[in-house]
Every structure is written in structure tokens, then in C-alpha cells.
C-alpha positions as CSV (number, residue, x, y, z in Angstrom):
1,X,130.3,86.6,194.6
2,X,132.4,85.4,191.6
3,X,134.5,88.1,190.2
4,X,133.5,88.9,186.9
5,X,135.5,87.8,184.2
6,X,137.0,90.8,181.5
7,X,135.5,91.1,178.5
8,X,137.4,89.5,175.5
9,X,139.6,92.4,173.5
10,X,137.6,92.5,170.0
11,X,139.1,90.9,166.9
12,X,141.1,92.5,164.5
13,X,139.6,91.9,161.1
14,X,142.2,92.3,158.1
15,X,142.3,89.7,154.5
16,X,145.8,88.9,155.0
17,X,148.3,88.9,157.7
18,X,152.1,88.9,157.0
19,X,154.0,87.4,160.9
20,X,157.3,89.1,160.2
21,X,158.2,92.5,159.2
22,X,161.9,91.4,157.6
23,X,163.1,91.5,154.6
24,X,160.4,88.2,153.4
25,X,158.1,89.8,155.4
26,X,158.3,93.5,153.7
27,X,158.4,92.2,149.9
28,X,155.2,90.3,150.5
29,X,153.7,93.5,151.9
30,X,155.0,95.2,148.6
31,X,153.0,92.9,146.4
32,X,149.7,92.5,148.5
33,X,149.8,96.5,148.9
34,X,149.8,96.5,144.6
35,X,147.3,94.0,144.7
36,X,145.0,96.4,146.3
37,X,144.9,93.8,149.4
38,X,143.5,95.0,153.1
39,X,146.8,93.7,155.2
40,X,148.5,93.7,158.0
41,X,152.2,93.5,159.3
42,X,153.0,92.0,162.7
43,X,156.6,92.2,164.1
44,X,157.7,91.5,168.1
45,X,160.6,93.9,167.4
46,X,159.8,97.5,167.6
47,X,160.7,98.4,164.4
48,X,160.9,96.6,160.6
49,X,164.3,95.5,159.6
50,X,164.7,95.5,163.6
51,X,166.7,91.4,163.3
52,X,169.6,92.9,161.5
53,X,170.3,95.4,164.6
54,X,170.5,92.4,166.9
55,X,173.4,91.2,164.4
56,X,177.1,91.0,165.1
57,X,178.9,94.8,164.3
58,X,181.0,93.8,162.0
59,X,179.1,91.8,159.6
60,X,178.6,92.9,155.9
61,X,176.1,91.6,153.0
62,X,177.6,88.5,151.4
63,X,176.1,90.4,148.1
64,X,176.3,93.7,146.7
65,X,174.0,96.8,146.8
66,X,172.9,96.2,143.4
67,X,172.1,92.3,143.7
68,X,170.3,93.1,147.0
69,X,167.3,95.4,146.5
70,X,163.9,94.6,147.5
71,X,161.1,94.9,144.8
72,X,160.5,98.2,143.7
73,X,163.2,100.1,145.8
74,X,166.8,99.6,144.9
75,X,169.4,100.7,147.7
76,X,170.8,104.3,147.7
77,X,174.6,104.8,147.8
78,X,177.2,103.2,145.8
79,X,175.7,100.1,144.0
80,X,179.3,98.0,144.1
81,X,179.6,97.8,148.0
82,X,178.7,95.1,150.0
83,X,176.5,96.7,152.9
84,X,177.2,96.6,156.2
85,X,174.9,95.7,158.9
86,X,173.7,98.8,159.9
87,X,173.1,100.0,156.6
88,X,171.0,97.3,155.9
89,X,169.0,97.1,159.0
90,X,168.1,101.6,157.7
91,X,167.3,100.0,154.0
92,X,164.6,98.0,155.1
93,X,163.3,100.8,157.9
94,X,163.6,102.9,154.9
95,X,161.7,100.7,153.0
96,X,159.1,100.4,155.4
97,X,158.4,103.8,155.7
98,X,158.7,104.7,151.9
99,X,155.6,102.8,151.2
100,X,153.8,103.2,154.1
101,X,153.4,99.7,154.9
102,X,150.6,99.0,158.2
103,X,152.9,97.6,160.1
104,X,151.7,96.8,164.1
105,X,155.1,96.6,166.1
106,X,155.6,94.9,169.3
107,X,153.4,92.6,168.3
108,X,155.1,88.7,169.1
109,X,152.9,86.4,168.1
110,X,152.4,83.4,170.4
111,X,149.5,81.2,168.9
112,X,148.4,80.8,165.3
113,X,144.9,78.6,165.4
114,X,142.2,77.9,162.6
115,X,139.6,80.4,163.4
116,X,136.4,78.5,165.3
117,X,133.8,77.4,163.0
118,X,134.7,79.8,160.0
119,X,137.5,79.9,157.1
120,X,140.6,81.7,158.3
121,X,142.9,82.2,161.2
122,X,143.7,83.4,164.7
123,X,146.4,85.2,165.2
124,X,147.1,85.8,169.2
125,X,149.9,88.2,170.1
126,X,151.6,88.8,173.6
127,X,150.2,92.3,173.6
128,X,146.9,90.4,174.1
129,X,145.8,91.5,170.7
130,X,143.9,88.9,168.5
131,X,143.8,89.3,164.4
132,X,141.3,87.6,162.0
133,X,142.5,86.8,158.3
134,X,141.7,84.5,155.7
135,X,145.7,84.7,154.6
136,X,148.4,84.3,156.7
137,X,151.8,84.5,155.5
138,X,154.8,83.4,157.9
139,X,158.2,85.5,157.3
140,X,159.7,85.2,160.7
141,X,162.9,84.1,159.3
142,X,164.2,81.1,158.2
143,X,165.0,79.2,161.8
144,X,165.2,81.0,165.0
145,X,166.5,78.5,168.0
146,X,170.2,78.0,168.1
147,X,171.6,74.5,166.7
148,X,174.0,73.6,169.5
149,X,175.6,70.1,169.9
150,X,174.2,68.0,172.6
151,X,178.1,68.1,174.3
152,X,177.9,71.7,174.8
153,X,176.6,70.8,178.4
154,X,179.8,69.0,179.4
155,X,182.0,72.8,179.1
156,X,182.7,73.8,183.1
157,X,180.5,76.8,184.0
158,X,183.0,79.3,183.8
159,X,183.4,79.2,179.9
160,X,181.2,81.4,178.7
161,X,179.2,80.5,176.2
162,X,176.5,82.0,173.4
163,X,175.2,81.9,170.1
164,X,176.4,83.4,167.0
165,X,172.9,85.9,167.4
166,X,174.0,87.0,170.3
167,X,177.7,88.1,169.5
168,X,177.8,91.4,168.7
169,X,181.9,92.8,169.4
170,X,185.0,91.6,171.0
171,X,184.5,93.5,174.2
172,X,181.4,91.3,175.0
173,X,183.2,88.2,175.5
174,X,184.5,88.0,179.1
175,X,188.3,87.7,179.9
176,X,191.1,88.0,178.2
177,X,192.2,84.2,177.4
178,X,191.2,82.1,174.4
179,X,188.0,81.9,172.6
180,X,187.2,79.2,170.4
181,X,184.6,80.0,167.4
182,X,183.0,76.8,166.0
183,X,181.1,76.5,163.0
184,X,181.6,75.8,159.2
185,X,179.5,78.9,157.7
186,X,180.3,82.3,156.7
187,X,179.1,83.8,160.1
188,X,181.9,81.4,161.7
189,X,184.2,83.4,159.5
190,X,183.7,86.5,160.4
191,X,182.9,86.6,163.9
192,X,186.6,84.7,164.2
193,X,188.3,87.4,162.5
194,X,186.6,90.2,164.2
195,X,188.0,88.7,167.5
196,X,191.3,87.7,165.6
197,X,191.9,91.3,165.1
198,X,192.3,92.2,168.6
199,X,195.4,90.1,168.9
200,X,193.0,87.7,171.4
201,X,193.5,84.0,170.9
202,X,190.7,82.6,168.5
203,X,190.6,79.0,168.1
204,X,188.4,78.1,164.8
205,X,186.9,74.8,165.0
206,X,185.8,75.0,161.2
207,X,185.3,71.7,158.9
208,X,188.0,71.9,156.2
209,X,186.3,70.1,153.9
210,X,184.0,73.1,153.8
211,X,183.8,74.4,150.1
212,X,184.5,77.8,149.3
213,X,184.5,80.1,146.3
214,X,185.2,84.0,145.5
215,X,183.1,87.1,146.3
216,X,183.0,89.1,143.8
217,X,180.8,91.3,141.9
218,X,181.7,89.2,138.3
219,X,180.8,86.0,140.3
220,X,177.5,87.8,141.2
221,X,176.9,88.8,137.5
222,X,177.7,85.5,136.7
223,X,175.2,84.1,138.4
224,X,172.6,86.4,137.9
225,X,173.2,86.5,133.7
226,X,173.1,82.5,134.0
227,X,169.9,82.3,135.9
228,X,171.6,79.7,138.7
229,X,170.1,81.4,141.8
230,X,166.9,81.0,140.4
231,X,166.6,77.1,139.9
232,X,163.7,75.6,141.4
233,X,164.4,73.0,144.1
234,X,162.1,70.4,142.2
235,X,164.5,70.2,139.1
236,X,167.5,67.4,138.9
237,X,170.1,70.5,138.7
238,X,168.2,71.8,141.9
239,X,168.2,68.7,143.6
240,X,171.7,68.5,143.4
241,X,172.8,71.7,144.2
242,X,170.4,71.5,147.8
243,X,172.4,68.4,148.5
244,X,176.1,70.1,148.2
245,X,177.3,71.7,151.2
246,X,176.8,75.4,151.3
247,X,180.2,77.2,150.6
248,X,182.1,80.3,152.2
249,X,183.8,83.3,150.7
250,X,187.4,82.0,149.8
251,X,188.9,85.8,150.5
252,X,186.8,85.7,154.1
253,X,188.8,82.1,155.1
254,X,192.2,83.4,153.2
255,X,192.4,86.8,155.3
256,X,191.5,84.8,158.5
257,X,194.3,82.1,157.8
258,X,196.1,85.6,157.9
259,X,195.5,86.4,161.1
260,X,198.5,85.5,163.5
261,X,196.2,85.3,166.5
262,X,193.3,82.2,164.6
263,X,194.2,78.9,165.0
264,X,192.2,76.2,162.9
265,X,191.6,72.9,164.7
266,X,189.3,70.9,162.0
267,X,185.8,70.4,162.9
268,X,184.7,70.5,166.5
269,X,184.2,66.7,168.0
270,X,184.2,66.7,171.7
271,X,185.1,69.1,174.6
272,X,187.4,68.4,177.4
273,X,187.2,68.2,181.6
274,X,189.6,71.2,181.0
275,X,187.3,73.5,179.1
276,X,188.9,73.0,176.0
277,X,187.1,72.0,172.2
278,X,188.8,69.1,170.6
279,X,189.1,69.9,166.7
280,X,189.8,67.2,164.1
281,X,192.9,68.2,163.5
282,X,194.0,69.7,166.9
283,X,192.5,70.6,170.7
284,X,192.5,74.4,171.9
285,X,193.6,74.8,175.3
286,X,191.1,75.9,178.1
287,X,188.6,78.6,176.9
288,X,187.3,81.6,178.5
289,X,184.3,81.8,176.1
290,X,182.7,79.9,173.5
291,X,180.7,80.9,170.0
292,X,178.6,78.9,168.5
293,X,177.6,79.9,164.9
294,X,176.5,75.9,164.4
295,X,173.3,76.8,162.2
296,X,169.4,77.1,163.6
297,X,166.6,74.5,163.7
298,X,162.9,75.5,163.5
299,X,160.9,76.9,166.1
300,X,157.0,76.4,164.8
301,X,155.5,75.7,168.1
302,X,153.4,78.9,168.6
303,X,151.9,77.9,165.1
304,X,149.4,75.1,165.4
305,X,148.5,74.0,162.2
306,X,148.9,70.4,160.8
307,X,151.8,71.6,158.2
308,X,154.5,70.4,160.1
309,X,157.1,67.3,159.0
310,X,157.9,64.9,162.1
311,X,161.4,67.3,162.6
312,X,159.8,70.4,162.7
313,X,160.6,71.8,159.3
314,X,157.5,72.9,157.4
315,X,155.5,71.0,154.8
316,X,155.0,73.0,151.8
317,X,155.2,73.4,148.3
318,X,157.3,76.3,146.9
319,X,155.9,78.2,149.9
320,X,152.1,76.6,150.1
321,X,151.0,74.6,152.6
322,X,148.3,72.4,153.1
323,X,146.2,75.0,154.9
324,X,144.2,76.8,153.0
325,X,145.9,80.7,152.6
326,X,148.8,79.6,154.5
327,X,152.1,80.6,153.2
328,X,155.6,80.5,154.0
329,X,158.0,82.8,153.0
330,X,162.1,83.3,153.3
331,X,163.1,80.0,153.6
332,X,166.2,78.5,152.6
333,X,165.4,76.8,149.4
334,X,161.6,77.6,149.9
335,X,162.3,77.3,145.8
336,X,165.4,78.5,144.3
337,X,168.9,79.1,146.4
338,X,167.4,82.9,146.1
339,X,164.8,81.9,148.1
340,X,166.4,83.3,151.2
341,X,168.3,86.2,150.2
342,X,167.5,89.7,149.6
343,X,168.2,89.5,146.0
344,X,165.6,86.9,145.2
345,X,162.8,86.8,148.1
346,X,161.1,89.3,145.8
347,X,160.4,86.7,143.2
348,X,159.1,84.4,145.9
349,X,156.7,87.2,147.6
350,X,155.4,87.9,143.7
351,X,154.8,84.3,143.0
352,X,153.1,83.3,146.8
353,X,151.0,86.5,146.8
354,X,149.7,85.8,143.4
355,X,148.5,82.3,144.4
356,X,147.1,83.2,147.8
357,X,145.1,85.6,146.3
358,X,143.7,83.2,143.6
359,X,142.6,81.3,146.1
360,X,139.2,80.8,147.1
């Protein structure tokens, strides 16, 4: 006798789901909540906020309190600091609670389909939960798999090796001989001199050619008075500013120069049969360990929805796609260089909400 098969878990009906319960993720929640919207939140962490807790100790807000609020809650504390991780990873928990948001944790959401035969989506989560929405908005971050070059493979077994995401202290990186941090952002930056400062050998494998400009809370003024984080991509003056190369804070790569234990060797070509990076400038010598903060590429494949370019990245247009109610949300340059950053994905969760909701 066959056995009989389990009944199918009902559906959970909601207007709008929101994948991603970060800081893109929470501001759209803001706006649908004033707009009187049914909604959901999904997250596969257990709590909101919960990416920044999976972040590297030491790292701080590249921006200040006051130029990093989400919509309609600015930070507590002293408005002039740049916050540290931890601090910001309790602002948005904070934020999640304060307004009461419905947010379903645990929830990691492995297929997004076009609901069978009716307007709206399918959203399946490993929980074995399924939800039914006309909207769905995706704020799961910006790019999620690790960008590491296709040489990588060629380091011997026993150099360790992991992505900036999963760096978290000194202590976590096994022996005691040189580490090599490669990578031409800000992340690079700090992760190097938080190893630096031990006195362990850090060989930075950093492009020099890398621009970089000060941190300070006048620059930030500056550009918020002059409007410059808020021009659209679509604009000549946008266009050219998503074609320069994204710069670094001058005093981060000044203090690190600093550091009698960093070594710059240019930008990372090659690795050696002896474990060792070869920079531009100069080789390190066989490495204990290796961290990659080399930038993310997308990872869409749980979302099956023709709004996809042939290399991955989405197909929109400042944030909507060509699926009807689907959104995208915290994207670098989704429309402005704020698009991405805590200061200005408010603007971006107004402006997306608004038009979803006008939608048929």
C-alpha cells in the first residue's frame, strides 16, 4: 500500500513581502507599515540587523551617527561618532523592535516563483514555510558569494584561507607567521591594520592606484549640503561618477602605512609553488593564512524570475524590475551612490514603496 503523501503546509497570504530584514530591508518595512500595507519580513538570521554581527570586531561606520539614521529613528548617543559594529548591529534590532515590525526569523528563503495561474509570488523558505504576496521586495544585501580570483586554487593546502565575511579578530587566523590581506577597498584596510596591530606580519596586496580621500564629518556635510550622494545613476554627472573607482579613507591607508608590521606589495597578480602572493610591486614570503576582501558577485539563483542580465546582476530600473511588484532594494547604485548606505536607503525604500503600491 503506497504511503500516503503529507498534506501541503497552507500558504501564507500577506500583500507584500520584504526577503531581508537589514538595513534595506527595515526602511522598506518603515514605509509599507505608514502606508497602512499588510507585510511581512523574512530573515534566515535569527534576528534583524543579525549580518552586521557576523562582521569583522573591529570595523566602524565609514559615516557618522548623524548621516546614518534610518527613516524616522535617528541613532541615540553622540551624533559625531562613527559607530562601531556592534553598535550598529543594536540600532537596527532597536529599530526593529521600536516599531514593531512582523518580522518571521529563521526564515532563508530558497525559491522565489510566479504564483501558478494567479498574479503574485511564491515565496518557499527552508523552514518549509510557503508565503503568497502580490509585492515582493528583495533586500538581502547587495552581493552575497565571495569574489575570489580564479588562482586562489593554486595556494598549497596549508595556507589558510577565507573571505573578508568571515574574519572576525586576529586570534582566528591560524599560526603565527605572515598573513597577506588582499584587496583594494576599505574592508582591506581595516582588516590589515587590525592584524598589523599585533605586531604579526601583514602583507597588503592593495592596488595603489586606488583613490582615496578624507573621513571627516565636514566632508560628510559637504556632501550632504551639495546633494552629490543623491545623483541618479541615469544622469551624465552619475554616469561618470559609477565609472570612477570607488575610493578609501586617506587617514585609514595613512595610519596603516604606519604600522611597522604592513608591508604593501601593489596589487595581487599571481601566487607562488611556495605559498606566497606576488604583488605588483613586491612578493610576500610563504603565508600562513590568506584574506580575501576582493569584493562579492551576485547570488540570485533561489530567485527564479526572468529579471536577470546574462552575469547575474539584476535588471531593473531605479529598483523595478520587469516583474510586476518586484523590487530591489540596497544595491549599490540601485540609483544614487546613497543607494547602498544607511544614510540614503531611506530615500530609495520611500520612492520603491510608493510605486509598488501604485501599481495595479
Amino acid at each position: 500500500m503506497p504511503i500516503p503523501l503529507a498534506p501541503a503546509a497552507p500558504l501564507i497570504h500577506t500583500d507584500t513581502l520584504v526577503i531581508g530584514a537589514g538595513q534595506a530591508g527595515l526602511a522598506a518595512a518603515y514605509y509599507l507599515q505608514r502606508h497602512g500595507v499588510d507585510f511581512r519580513l523574512l530573515d534566515a538570521a535569527p534576528t534583524a540587523g543579525h549580518a552586521w554581527d557576523t562582521r569583522y570586531d573591529s570595523l566602524r561606520l565609514f559615516s557618522p551617527a548623524w548621516a546614518s539614521g534610518l527613516p524616522g529613528r535617528p541613532w541615540p548617543g553622540r551624533r559625531l561618532r562613527y559607530p562601531t559594529r556592534a553598535e550598529t548591529s543594536a540600532y537596527l534590532r532597536d529599530y526593529a523592535a521600536h516599531f514593531a515590525f512582523p518580522l518571521d526569523a529563521d526564515q532563508r528563503v530558497t525559491r522565489l516563483t510566479a504564483a501558478p495561474g494567479q498574479p503574485g509570488y511564491h515565496a518557499h523558505t527552508a523552514a518549509g514555510r510557503t508565503y503568497a504576496a502580490r509585492r515582493v521586495i528583495v533586500a538581502t544585501g547587495p552581493y552575497t558569494t565571495p569574489k575570489i580570483p580564479a588562482w586562489a586554487t593554486q595556494l598549497p593546502a596549508a595556507v589558510a584561507q577565507l573571505p573578508s565575511r568571515d574574519y572576525r579578530r586576529p586570534s582566528q587566523l591560524p599560526g603565527t607567521g605572515p598573513v597577506a590581506v588582499v584587496g583594494s577597498g576599505n574592508s582591506a584596510l581595516q582588516i590589515a591594520a587590525d592584524i598589523a596591530a599585533t605586531s604579526r606580519p601583514v602583507f597588503v596586496a592593495f592596488d595603489e592606484k586606488t583613490p582615496a580621500m578624507p573621513n571627516s564629518q565636514l566632508m560628510w556635510a559637504g556632501l550632504t549640503l551639495m546633494g552629490l550622494l543623491r545623483i541618479p545613476r541615469h544622469t551624465a554627472l552619475g554616469r561618470w561618477m559609477v565609472s570612477q573607482p570607488e575610493p578609501v579613507v586617506s587617514g585609514d591607508l595613512a595610519r596603516l602605512r604606519r604600522l611597522p608590521a604592513a608591508t604593501f606589495i601593489g596589487r595581487a597578480t599571481a601566487v607562488l609553488p611556495t605559498g606566497a602572493i606576488e604583488g605588483q610591486r613586491a612578493a610576500s614570503p610563504p603565508l600562513d593564512a590568506v584574506v580575501w576582501a576582493t569584493g562579492y558577485r551576485p547570488a540570485y539563483d533561489w530567485l527564479e524570475l526572468p529579471i536577470f542580465e546574462a552575469n547575474g546582476q539584476p535588471r531593473h530600473q531605479r529598483g523595478l524590475t520587469a516583474a510586476p511588484g518586484v523590487a530591489f532594494l540596497g544595491l549599490d547604485w540601485l540609483d544614487s551612490r546613497n543607494s547602498a548606505l544607511l544614510n540614503g536607503i531611506g530615500a530609495d525604500a520611500r520612492r520603491v514603496v510608493q510605486t509598488l503600491l501604485q501599481m495595479p
